[in-house]
LUMKOL-315120 format. One line per field, with one value per residue (C-alpha): x, y, z; residue number from 1. Coordinates in steps of 0.25 Angstrom, whole numbers, plus 5000, padded with zeros to 4 digits. Example, Ala and Ser with C-alpha at 12.3 -4.5 7.8 and 13.67 -1.06 7.14 Angstrom:
BEGIN
c1 = (5049 / 5055)
c2 = (4982 / 4996)
c3 = (5031 / 5029)
num = (1 / 2)
END
This chain:
BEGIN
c1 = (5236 / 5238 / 5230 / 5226 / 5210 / 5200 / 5194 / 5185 / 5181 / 5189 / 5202 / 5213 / 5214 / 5223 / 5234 / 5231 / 5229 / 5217 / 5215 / 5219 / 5207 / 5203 / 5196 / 5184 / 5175 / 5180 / 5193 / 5205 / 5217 / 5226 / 5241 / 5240 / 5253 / 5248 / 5235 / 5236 / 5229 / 5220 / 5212 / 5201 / 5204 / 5207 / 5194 / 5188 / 5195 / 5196 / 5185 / 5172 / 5164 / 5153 / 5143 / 5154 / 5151 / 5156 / 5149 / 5160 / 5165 / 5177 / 5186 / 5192 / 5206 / 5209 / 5216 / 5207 / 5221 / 5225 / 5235 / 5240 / 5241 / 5232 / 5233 / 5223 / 5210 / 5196 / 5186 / 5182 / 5194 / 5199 / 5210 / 5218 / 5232 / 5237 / 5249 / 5245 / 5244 / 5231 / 5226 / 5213 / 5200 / 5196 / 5181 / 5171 / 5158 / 5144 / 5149 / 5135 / 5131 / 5135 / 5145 / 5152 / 5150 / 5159 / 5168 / 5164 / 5162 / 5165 / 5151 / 5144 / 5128 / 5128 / 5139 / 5130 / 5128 / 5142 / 5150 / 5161 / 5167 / 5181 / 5194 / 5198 / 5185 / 5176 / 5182 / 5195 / 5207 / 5220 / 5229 / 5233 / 5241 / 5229 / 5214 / 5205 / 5198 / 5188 / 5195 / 5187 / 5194 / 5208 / 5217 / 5229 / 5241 / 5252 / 5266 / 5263 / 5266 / 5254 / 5259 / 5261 / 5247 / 5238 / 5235 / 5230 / 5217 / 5211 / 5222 / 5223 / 5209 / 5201 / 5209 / 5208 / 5193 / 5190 / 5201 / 5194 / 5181 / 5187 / 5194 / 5185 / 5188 / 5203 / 5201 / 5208 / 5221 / 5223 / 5215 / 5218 / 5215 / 5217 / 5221 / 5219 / 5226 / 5237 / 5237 / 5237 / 5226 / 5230 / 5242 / 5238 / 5228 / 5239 / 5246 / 5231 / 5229 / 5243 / 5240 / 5227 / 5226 / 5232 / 5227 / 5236 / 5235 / 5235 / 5238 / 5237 / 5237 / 5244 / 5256 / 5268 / 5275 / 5260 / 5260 / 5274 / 5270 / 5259 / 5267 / 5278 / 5265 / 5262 / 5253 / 5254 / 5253 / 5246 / 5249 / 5236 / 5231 / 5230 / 5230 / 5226 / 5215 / 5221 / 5235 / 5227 / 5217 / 5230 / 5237 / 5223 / 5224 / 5213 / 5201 / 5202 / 5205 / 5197 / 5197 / 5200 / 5202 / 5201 / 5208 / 5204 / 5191 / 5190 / 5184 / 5193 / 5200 / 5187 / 5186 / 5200 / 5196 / 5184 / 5189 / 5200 / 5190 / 5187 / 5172 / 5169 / 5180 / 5179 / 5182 / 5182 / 5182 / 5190 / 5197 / 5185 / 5190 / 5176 / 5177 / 5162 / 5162 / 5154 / 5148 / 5141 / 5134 / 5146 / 5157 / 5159 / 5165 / 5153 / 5153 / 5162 / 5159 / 5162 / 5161 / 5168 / 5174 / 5177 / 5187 / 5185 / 5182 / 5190 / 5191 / 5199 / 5210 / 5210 / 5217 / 5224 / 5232 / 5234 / 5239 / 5247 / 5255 / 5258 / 5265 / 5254 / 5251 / 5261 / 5256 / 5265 / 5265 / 5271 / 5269 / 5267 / 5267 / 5255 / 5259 / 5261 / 5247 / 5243 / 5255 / 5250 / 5236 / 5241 / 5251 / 5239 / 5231 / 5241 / 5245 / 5259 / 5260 / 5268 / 5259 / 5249 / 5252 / 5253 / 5252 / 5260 / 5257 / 5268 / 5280 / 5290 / 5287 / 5300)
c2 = (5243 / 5238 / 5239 / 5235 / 5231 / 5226 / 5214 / 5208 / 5209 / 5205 / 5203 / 5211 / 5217 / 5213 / 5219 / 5217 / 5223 / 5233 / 5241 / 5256 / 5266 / 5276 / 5288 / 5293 / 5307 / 5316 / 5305 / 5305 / 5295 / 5294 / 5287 / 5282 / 5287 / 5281 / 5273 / 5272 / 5260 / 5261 / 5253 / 5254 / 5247 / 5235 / 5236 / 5236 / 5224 / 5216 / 5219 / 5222 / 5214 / 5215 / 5222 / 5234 / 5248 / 5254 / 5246 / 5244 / 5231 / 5226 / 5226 / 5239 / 5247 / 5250 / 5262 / 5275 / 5283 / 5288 / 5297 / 5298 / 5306 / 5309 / 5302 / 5303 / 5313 / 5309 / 5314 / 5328 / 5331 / 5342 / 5350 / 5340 / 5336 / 5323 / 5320 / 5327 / 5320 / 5317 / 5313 / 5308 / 5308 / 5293 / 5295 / 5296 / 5299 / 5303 / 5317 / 5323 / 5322 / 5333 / 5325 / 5322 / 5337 / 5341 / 5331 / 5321 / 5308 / 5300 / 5306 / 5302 / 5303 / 5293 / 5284 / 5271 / 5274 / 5276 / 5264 / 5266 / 5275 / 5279 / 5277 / 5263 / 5262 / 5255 / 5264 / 5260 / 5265 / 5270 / 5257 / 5256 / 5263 / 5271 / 5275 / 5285 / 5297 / 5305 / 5319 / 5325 / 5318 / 5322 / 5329 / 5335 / 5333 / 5343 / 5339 / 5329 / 5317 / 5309 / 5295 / 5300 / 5307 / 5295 / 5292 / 5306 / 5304 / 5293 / 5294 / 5309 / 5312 / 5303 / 5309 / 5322 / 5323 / 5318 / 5328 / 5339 / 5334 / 5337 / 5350 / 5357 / 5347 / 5352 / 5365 / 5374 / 5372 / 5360 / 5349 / 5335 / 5325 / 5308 / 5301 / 5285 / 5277 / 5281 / 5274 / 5281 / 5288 / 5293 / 5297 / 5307 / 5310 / 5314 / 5324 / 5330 / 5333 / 5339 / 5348 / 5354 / 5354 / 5358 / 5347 / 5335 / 5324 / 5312 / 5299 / 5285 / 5271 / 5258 / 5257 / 5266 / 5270 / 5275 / 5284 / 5287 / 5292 / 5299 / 5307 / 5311 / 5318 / 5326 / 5318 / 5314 / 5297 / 5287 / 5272 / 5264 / 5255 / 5256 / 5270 / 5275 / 5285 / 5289 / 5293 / 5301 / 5308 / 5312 / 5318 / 5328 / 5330 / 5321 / 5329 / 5320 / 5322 / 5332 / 5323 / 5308 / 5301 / 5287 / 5281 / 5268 / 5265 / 5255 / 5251 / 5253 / 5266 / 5273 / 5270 / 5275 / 5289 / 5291 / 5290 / 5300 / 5311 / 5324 / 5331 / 5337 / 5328 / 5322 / 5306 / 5305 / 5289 / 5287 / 5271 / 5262 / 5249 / 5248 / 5253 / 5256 / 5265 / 5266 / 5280 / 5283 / 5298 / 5297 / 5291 / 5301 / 5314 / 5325 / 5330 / 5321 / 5316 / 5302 / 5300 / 5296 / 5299 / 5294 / 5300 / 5313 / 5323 / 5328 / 5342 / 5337 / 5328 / 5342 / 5347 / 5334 / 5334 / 5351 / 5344 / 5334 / 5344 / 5353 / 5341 / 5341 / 5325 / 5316 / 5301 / 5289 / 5281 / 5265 / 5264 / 5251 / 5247 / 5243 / 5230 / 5229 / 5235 / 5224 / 5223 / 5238 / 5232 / 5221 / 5229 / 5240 / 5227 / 5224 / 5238 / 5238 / 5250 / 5263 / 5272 / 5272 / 5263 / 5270 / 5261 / 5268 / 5261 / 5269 / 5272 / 5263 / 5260 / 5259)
c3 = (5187 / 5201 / 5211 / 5225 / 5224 / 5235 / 5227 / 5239 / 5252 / 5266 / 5255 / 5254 / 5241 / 5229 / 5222 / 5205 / 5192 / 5190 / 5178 / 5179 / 5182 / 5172 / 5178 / 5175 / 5174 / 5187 / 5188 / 5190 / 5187 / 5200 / 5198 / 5213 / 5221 / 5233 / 5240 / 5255 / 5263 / 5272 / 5284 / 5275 / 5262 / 5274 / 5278 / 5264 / 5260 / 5270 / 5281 / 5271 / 5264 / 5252 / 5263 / 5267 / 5273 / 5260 / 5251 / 5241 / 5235 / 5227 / 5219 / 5220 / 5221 / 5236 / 5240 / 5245 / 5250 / 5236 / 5229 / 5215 / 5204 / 5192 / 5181 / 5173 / 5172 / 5169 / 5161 / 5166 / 5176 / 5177 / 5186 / 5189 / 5184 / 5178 / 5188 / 5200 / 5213 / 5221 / 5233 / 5233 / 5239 / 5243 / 5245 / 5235 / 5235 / 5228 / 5225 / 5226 / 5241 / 5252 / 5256 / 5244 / 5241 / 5251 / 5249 / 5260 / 5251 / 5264 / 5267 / 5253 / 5256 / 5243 / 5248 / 5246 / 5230 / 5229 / 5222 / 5232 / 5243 / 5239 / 5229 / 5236 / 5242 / 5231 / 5220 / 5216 / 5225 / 5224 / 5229 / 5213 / 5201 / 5199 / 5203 / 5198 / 5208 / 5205 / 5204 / 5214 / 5225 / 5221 / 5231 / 5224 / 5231 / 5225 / 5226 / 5240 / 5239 / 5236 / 5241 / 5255 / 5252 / 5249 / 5263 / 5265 / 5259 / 5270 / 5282 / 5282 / 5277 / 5288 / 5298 / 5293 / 5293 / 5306 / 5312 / 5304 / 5310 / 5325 / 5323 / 5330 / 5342 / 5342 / 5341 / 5351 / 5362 / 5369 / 5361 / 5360 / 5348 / 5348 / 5336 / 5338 / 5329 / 5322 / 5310 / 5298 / 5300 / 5314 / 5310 / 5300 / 5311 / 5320 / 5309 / 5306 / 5320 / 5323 / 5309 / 5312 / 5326 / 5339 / 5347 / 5354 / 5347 / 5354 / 5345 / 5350 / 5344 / 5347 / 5338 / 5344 / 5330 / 5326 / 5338 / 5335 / 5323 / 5329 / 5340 / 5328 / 5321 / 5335 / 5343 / 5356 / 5355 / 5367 / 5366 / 5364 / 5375 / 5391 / 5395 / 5380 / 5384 / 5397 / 5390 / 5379 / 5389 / 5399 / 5386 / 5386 / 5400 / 5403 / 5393 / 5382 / 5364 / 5359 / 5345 / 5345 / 5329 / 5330 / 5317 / 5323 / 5326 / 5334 / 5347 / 5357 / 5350 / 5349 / 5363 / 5366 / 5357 / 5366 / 5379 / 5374 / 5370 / 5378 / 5381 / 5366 / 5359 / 5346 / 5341 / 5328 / 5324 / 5312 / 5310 / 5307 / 5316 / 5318 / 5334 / 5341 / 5350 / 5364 / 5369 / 5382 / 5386 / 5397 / 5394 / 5380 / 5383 / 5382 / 5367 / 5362 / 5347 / 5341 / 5327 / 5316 / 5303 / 5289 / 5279 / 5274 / 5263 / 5251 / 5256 / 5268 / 5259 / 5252 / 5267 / 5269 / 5257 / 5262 / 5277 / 5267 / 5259 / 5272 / 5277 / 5288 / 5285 / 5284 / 5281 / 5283 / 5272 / 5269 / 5253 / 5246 / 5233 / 5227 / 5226 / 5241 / 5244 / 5251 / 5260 / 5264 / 5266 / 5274 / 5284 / 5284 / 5289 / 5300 / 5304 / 5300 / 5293 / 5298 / 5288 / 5279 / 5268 / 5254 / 5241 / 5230 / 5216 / 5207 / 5215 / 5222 / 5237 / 5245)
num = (1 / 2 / 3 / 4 / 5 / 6 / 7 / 8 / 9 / 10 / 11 / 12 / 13 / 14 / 15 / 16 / 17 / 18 / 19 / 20 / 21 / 22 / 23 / 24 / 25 / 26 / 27 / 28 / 29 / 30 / 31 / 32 / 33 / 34 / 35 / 36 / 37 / 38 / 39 / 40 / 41 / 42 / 43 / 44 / 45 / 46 / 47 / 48 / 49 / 50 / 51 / 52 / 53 / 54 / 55 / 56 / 57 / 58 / 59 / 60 / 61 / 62 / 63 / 64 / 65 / 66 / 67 / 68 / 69 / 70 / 71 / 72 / 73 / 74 / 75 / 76 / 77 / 78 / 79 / 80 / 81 / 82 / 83 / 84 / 85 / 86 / 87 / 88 / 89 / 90 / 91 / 92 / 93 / 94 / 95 / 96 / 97 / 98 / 99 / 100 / 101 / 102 / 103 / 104 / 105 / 106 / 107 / 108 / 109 / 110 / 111 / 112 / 113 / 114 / 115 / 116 / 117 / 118 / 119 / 120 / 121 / 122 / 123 / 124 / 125 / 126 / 127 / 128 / 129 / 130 / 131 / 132 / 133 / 134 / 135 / 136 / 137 / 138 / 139 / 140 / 141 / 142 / 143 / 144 / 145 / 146 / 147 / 148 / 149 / 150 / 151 / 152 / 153 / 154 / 155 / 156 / 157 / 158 / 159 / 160 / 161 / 162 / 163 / 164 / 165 / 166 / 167 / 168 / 169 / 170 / 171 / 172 / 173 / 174 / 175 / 176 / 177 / 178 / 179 / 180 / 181 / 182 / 183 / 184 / 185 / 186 / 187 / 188 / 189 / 190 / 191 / 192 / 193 / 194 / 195 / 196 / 197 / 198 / 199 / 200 / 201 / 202 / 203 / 204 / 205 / 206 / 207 / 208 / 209 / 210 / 211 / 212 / 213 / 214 / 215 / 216 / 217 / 218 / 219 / 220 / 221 / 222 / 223 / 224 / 225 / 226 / 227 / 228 / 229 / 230 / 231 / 232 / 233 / 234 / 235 / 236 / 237 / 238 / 239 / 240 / 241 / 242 / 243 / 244 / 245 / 246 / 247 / 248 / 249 / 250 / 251 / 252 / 253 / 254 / 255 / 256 / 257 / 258 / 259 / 260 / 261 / 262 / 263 / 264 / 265 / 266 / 267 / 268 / 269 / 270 / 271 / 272 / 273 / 274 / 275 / 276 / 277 / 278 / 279 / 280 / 281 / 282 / 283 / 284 / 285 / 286 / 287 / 288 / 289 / 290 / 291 / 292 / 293 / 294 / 295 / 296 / 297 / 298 / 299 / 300 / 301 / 302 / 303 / 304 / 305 / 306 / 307 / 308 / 309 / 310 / 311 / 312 / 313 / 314 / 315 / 316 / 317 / 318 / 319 / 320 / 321 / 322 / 323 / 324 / 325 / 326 / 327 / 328 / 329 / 330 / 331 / 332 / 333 / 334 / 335 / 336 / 337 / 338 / 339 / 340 / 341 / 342 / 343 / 344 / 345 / 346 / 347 / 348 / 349 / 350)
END
């Protein structure tokens, strides 16, 4: 079968022949309907090398954004129909730790005796005709479409859980939230917020047609640049967010987020640009939290996919073929994409 494969570090990975999986004990066969690409399948390939974070090494499939439908079972599954469409859990961990236990393998307490961290992180992924799963990490998807649905499980789970986290942040009348970065992350962000929450959302970024976007999803948008944190502190009438989500996470977006934030606020760091930031007794607002988050847990995809088939997320896709995976890769690189870019190995892509 085809298949886009990470075969060595800082180069881009190659499209080429791969044999098809066979799933084993607690398995199942997907038929992929669609892989989406993500910032960090970039970083894997071309920023790490051999003494990475992750501890993972090549060659394997790309692609931890997957849906499909099942194919095959392996040996001792049970409960799930050949032909039903999936959405799955890209984590996976040790399966024994507390963690794990509640579904958080993001959180693995055995992550360093695990051979890899997710589908299409170490473990063959989903950017070809077929990956195996294990079963457990199945999130069943009814009658949705499931190629729209394959960015769900990283760009609407990683936002999800961080918003989840700050709940209690916008709880009550006249609350405000910031969502920096409105890629497809931030986007999905935006359409979370306006779903669970009361608050003003104020979205801000550099591209106009991203805040567009942004503004048609409810939020109220603020250009990047001079003036950036005074525009977004007016809009609160001078108190500040209540929750800021940097889907960034760089430097000087950090810094924006934290001059944005109220007494008692909440910023919650989610790109991974590699941004410090700097904190003083004074100059943070009192009570206000900085920390940081990373994906999130089965139980949550669970209520994505529930916010998915109440029309209450609505990702923008741009499918590609899987032979013109790369050329996803490559506008992914360069920022040229309207939406989140889907690889769709067994349908036509018009």
């Amino acid at each position: 079968m085809r298949a886009v494969v990470f075969e060595k570090f800082q180069s881009a990975p190659v499209v080429t022949e791969v044999d098809r999986p066979t799933p084993g004990p607690g398995e199942v066969l997907l038929k992929v309907a669609g892989s989406g690409a993500c910032h960090s399948d970039v970083s894997i390939y071309a920023e790490f090398t051999a003494d990475n974070p992750a501890g993972i090494a090549p060659p394997f499939v790309l692609g931890h954004e997957v849906s499909g439908w099942v194919e095959e079972l392996g040996e001792g599954v049970r409960g799930v129909e050949v032909g039903s469409a999936h959405l799955v859990y890209g984590p996976i961990g040790c399966g024994r730790c507390a963690a794990c236990s509640r579904g958080q393998d993001t959180y693995c307490e055995n992550v360093a005796s695990m051979p890899y961290l997710a589908t299409g992180i170490g473990r063959d992924g989903g950017m070809a005709e077929y990956v195996t799963v294990p079963v457990r990490n199945l999130v069943p998807l009814g009658d949705a479409d499931p190629v729209a649905a394959a960015p769900l499980s990283d760009a609407a789970l990683t936002p999800y859980h961080a918003i989840k986290l700050a709940l209690p942040n916008l709880a009550g009348g006249g609350r405000f939230a910031l969502v920096v970065g409105l890629g497809g992350l931030g986007q999905i962000a935006v359409q979370i917020l306006t779903a669970l929450t009361g608050a003003t959302v104020i979205a801000t970024d550099m591209k106009p047609d991203a805040m567009e976007r942004a503004a048609a999803a409810g939020a109220v948008t603020v250009p990047g640049g001079e003036g950036q944190v005074e525009a977004i502190r007016a809009i609160t009438g001078g108190r500040g967010v209540d929750a800021a989500f940097d889907f960034v996470g760089a430097g000087p977006t950090i810094r924006t987020a934290q001059a944005s934030m109220a007494r008692q606020g909440r910023l919650t760091v989610v790109g991974i640009a590699g941004g410090a930031a700097e904190w003083s007794f004074f100059a943070n607002p009192y009570e206000a939290t900085l920390t940081n988050t990373y994906w999130g847990t089965l139980e949550e995809l669970h209520e994505v996919v529930a916010m998915y088939r109440a029309g209450q997320i609505r990702p923008d896709v741009e499918k590609f073929a899987l032979e013109d995976a790369l050329e996803a890769y490559r506008r992914l690189e360069e920022g040229s994409l309207t939406g989140r870019a889907v690889v769709v190995p067994h349908a036509p892509v018009h």
